[in-house]
C-alpha positions as CSV (number, residue, x, y, z in Angstrom):
1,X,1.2,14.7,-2.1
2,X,3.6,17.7,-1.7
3,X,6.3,17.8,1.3
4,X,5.4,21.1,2.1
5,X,1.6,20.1,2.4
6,X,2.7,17.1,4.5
7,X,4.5,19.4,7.0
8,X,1.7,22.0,6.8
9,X,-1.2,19.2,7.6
10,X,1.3,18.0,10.4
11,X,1.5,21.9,11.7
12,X,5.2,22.1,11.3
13,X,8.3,23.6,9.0
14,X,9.5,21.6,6.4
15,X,12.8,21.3,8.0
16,X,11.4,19.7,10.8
17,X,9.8,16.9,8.7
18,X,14.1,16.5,6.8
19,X,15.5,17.2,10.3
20,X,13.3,13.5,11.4
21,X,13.2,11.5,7.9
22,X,15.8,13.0,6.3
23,X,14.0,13.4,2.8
24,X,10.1,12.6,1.6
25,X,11.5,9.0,1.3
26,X,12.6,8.4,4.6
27,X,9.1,10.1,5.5
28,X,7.3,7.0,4.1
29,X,9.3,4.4,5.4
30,X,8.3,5.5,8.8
31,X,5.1,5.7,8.0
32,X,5.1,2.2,6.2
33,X,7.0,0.9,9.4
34,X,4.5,2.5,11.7
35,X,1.5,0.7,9.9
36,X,3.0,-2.4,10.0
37,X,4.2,-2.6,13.4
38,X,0.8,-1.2,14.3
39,X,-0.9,-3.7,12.4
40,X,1.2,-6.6,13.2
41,X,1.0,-5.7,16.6
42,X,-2.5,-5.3,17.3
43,X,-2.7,-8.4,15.9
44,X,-0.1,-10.8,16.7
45,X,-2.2,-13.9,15.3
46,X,-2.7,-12.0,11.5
47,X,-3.3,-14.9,10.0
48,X,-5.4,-17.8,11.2
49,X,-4.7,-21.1,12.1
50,X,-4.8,-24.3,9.1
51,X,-8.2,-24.9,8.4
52,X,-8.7,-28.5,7.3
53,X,-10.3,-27.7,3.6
54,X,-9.3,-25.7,0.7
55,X,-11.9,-23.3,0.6
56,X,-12.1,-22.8,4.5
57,X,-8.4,-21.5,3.3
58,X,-9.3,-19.8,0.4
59,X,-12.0,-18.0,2.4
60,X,-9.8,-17.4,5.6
61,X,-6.7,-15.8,3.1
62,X,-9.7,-13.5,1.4
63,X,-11.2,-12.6,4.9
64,X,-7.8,-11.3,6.1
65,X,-6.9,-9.0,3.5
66,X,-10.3,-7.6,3.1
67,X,-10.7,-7.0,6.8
68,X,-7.1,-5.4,7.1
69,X,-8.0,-3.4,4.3
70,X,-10.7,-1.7,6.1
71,X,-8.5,-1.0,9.5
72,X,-7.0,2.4,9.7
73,X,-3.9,0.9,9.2
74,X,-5.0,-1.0,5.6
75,X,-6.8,2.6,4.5
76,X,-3.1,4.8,5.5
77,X,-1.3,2.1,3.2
78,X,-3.5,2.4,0.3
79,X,-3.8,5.9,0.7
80,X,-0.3,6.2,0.9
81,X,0.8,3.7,-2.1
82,X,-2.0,5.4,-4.4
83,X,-0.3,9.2,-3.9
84,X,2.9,7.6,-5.4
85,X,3.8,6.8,-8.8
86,X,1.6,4.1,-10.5
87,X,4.3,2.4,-11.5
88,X,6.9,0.2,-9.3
89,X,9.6,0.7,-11.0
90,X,9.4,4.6,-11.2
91,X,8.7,4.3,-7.1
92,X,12.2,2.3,-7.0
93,X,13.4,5.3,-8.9
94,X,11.9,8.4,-7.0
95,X,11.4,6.6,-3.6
96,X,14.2,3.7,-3.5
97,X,13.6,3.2,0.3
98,X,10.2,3.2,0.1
99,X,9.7,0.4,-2.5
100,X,12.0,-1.9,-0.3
101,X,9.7,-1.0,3.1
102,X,6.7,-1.8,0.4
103,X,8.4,-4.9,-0.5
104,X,8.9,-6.0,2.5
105,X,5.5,-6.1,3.5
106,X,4.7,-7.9,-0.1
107,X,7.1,-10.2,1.6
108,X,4.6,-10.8,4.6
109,X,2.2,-11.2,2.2
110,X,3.7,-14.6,0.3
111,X,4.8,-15.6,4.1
112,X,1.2,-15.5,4.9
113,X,-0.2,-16.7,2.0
114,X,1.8,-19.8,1.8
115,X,1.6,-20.4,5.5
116,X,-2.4,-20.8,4.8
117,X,-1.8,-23.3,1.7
118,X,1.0,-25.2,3.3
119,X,0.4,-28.9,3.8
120,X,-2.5,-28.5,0.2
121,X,-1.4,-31.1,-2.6
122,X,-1.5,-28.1,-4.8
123,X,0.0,-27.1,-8.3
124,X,3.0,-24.5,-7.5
125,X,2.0,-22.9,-10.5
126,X,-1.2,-21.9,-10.2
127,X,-0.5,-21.3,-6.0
128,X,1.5,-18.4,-7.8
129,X,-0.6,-17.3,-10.1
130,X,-3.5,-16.8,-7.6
131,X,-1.1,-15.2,-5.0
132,X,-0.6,-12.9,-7.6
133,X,-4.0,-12.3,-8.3
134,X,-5.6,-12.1,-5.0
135,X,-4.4,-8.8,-3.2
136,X,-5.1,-7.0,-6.5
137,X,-8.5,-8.6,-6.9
138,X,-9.2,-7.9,-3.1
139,X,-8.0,-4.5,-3.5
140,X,-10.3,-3.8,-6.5
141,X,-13.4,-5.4,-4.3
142,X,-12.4,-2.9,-1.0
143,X,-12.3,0.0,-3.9
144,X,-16.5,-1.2,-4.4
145,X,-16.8,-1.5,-0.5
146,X,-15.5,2.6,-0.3
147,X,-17.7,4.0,-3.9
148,X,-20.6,1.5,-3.3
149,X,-21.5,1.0,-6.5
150,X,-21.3,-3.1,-6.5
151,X,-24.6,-4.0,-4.6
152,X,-23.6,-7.5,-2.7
153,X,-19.8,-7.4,-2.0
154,X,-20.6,-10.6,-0.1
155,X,-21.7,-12.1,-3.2
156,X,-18.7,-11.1,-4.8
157,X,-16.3,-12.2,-2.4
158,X,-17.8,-15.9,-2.4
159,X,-17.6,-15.9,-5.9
160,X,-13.9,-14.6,-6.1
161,X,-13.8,-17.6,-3.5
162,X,-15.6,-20.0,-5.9
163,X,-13.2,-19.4,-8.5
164,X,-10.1,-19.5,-7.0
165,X,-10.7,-22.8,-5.6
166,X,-12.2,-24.3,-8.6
167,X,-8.6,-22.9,-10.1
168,X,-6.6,-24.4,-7.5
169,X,-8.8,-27.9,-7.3
């Protein structure tokens, strides 16, 4: 997305937009800072309490990212992070502030996520390894949820369950 579209959506100059951000990366750090404090703060309790078996976690970590991802707050993040540059490492380039704000909230992410498996006799290993896989394999079952073409999302999310705790077991 173009600066000079962002200020003409947001019915001002483009100088107004530099004179409060500075440049189109200080633009989305606000608005990465705004989501998250939006998001946290509706929401002081983000991420539930222990539940006493591995797949009432596994279920309860799945459940919050795919609800989050349909708030206002998860659609503005995704449709922010997929206008910029596919890669990371051209985003640290382009947009250095902005990939700190988005790791940051990767940041929260692992906080969470290892808040919910604390206390689990579980390989470190593969904790990580389905850490890493789980936002991206969330992300790519919201993606169904918007296009509709996968006809039992429920389905799919137990199953994504299924096989993240028989990974983990």
């Amino acid at each position: 997305m173009s600066a000079n579209r962002i200020a003409k959506d947001a019915e001002v100059t483009w100088g107004t937009v530099q004179h409060q951000f500075g440049d189109l990366d200080g633009l989305w750090v606000a608005v990465i800072t705004e989501i998250h404090s939006r998001s946290w703060n509706s929401s002081p309790d983000a991420w539930p309490a222990h539940a006493p078996t591995l797949r009432e976690r596994v279920d309860a970590v799945i459940d919050s990212v795919w609800n989050y991802l349909d708030t206002t707050e998860g659609r503005a993040l995704t449709a922010l992070r997929t206008s910029l540059p596919a890669r990371r490492s051209d985003i640290a380039v382009e947009y250095p502030r902005t990939a700190a704000a988005f790791a940051a909230r990767e940041l929260d992410w692992i906080q969470g996520f290892d808040f919910l498996m604390d206390g689990l006799d579980l390989d470190p290993d593969t904790l990580y390894r389905v850490r890493c896989l789980l936002p991206a394999a969330i992300r790519g079952l919201s993606n169904e949820r918007e296009i509709g073409f996968t006809s039992d999302l429920d389905i799919a999310r137990a199953t994504l369950a299924d096989a993240v705790v028989a990974l983990l077991a």
